[in-house]
C-alpha positions in Angstrom: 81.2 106.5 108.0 81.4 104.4 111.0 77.8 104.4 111.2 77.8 102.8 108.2 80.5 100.3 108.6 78.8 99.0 111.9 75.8 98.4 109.7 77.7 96.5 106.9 78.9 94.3 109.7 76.2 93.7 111.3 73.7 93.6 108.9 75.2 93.2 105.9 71.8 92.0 103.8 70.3 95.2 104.8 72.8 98.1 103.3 71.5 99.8 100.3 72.6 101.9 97.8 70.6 104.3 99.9 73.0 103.6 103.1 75.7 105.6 100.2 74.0 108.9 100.0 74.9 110.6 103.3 78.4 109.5 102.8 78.8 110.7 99.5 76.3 114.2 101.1 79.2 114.2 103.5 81.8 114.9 101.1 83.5 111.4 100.8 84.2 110.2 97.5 83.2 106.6 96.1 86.9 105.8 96.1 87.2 107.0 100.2 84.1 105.0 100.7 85.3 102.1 98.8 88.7 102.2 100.8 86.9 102.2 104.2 85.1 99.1 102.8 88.2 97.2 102.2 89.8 98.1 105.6 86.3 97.2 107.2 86.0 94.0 105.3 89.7 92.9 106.3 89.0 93.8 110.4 86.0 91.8 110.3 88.0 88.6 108.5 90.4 88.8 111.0 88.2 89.3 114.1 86.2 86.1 113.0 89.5 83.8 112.0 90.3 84.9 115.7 87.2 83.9 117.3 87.4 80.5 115.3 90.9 79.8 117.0 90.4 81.3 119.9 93.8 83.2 119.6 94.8 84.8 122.9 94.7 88.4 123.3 97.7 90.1 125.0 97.2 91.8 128.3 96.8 95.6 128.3 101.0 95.9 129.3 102.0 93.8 127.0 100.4 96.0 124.3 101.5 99.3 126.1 105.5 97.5 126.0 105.2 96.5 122.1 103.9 99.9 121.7 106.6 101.6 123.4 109.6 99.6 122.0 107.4 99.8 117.7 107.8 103.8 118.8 111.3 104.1 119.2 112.8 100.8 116.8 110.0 100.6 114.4 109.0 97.2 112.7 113.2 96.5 111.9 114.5 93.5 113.3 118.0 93.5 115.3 
């Protein structure tokens, strides 16, 4: 799958229905490779609307912190 997914990102124009067969050979459903799509697809928009505006990526502790403290509050407020 993620060999895949690199592909469609890259190289969008060149995936095939062929690019399919090994996935669905693999045991994945249309429906599981049609989810991965989406999630793919919404990464990639995001990345790129990033890029555009140059957002500002936190340091490495300040991703470790909000880790630690969405672990033991969750995403509730107050």
């Amino acid at each position: 799958m993620l060999t895949f997914l690199e592909k469609l990102t890259a190289a969008p124009d060149s995936v095939t229905p062929a690019d399919i067969a090994p996935l669905r050979a693999a045991g994945l459903s249309d429906d599981q490779i049609e989810d991965a799509i989406h999630v793919c697809t919404c990464f990639n928009l995001i990345v790129r609307i990033a890029d555009s505006f140059d957002f500002a990526v936190p340091s490495r502790a300040s991703f470790d912190a909000s880790a630690k403290m969405l672990l033991k509050r969750g995403y509730i407020l107050g």
